[in-house]
C-alpha positions in Angstrom: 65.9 27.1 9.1 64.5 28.4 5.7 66.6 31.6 5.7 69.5 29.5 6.5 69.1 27.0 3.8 68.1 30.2 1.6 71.6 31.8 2.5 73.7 28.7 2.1 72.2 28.0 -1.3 71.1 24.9 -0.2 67.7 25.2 -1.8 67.6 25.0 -5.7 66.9 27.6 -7.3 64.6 25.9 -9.6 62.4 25.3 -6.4 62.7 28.5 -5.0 61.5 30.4 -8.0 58.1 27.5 -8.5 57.5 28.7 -4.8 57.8 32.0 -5.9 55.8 31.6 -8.7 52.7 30.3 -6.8 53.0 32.7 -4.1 52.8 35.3 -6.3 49.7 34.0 -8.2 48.3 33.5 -4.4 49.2 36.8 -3.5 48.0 38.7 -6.4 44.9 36.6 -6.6 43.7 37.0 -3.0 44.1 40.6 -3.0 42.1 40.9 -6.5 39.1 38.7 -4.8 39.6 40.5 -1.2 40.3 44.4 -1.9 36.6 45.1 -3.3 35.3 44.1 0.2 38.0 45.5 1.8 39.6 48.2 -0.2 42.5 48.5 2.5 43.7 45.1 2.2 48.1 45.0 1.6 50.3 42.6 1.1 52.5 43.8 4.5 56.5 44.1 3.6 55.5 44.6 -0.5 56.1 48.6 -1.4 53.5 50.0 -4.1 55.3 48.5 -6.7 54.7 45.1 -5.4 58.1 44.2 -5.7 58.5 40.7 -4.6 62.6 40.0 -5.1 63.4 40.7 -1.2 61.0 37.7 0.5 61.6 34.9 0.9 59.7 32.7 -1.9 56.9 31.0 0.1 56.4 33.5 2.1 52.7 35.8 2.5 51.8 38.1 4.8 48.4 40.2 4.3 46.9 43.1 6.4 42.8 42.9 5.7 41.6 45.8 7.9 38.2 45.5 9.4 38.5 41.9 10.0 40.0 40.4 13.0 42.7 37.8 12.3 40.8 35.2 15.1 37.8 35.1 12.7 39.4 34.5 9.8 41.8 32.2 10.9 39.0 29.8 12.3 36.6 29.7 9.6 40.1 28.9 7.9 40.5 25.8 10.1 37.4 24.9 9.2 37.6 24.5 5.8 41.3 22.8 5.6 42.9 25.8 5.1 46.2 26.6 7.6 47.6 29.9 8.4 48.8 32.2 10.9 48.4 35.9 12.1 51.5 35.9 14.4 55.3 36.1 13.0 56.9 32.2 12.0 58.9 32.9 15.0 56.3 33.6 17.5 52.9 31.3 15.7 50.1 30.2 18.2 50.6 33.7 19.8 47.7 36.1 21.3 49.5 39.5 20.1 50.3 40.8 17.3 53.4 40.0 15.6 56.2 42.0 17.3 57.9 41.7 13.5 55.0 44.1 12.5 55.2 46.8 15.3 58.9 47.2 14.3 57.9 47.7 10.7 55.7 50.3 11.9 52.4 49.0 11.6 49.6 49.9 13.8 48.3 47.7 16.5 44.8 47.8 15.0 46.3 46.8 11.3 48.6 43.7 13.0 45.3 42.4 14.5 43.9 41.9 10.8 46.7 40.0 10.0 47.2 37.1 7.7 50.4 34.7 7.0 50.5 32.0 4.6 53.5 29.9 4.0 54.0 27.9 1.0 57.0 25.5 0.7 58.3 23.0 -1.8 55.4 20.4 -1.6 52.9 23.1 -1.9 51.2 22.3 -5.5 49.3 24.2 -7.8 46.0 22.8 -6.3 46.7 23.9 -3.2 47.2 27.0 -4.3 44.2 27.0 -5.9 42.0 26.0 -3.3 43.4 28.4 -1.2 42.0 31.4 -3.6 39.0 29.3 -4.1 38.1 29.7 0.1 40.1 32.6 1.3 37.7 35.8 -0.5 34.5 33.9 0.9 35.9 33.4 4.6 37.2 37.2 4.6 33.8 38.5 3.0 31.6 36.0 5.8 34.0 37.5 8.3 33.8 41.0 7.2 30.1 41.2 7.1 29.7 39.6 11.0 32.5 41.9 12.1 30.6 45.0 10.4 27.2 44.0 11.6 28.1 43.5 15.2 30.5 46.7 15.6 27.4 48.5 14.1 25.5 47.6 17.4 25.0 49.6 20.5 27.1 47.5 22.7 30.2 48.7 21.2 28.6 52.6 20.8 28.5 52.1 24.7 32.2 50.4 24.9 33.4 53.3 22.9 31.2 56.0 25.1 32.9 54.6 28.0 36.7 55.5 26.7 37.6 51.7 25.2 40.2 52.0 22.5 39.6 50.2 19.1 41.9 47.8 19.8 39.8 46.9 23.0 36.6 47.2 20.8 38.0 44.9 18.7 39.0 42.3 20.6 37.1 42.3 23.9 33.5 43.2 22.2 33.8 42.6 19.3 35.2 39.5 18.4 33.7 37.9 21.6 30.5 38.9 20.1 31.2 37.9 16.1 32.2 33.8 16.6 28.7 33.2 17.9 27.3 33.9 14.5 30.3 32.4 13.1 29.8 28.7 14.7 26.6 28.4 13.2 
């Protein structure tokens, strides 16, 4: 529906640039808090010269290696904050977004995957108390996914031929929201 209004020039300009506006400052401010803890961290469809003009304005799609989109998407929930990992089209899904695989990123990459959508009621403070939670629940989820894939459960998963994206999901992740909940 958005692209459609987009195309149609049903939405004014005036709000699609404010959208743009704050999506940018969310974008640029999330990957200055989140790319010391993880150095990998992208913004997904934005070249190195972080050319913006081709999204859609309220649109925010992160990779954040290292950390499994499940984690971060719960602590998330917990503190008021809502996103997605999975394409618009495809949101509540398992898998990784299909729109990713036929951009060419890896399996392992789309798993650390973050989408946050702003619209034309999103304010400035909202905004802002997205960059205010965001670094902290990617560093808390960082650290527990570090510490547990450091332990000799997964050594033995990987021993036994399990791929990374097995690690990650089946012992991993089943092992990091324990420490999580609490």
């Amino acid at each position: 529906l958005l692209v459609s209004i987009a195309e149609h020039g049903l939405m004014p300009s005036n709000v699609a640039a404010r959208t743009a506006v704050r999506r940018d400052r969310l974008a640029d401010g999330l990957l200055a808090a989140v790319t010391p803890v993880l150095p990998g961290a992208r913004e997904t469809v934005v070249g190195p010269d972080r050319d913006r003009s081709h999204l859609l304005p309220g649109h925010l799609h992160l990779c954040l290696p290292g950390v499994a989109s499940d984690e971060v998407l719960f602590l998330l929930d917990r503190v008021g904050v809502e996103a997605s990992a999975a394409s618009s089209c495809a949101s509540g899904a398992t898998e990784p977004s299909h729109v990713l695989a036929a951009l060419g990123i890896p399996t392992e990459v789309a798993r650390c995957s973050l989408r946050l959508t702003l619209g034309w009621s999103t304010t400035d403070a909202e905004v802002e108390r997205a960059l205010e939670v965001i670094p902290p629940v990617v560093r808390v989820a960082e650290s527990v996914t570090t510490s547990v894939r450091n332990l000799d459960f997964v050594d033995a998963a990987r021993a036994s031929g399990a791929g990374p994206v097995t690690i990650m999901r089946v012992h991993v992740l089943g092992n990091v929201l324990g420490p999580i909940f609490v």
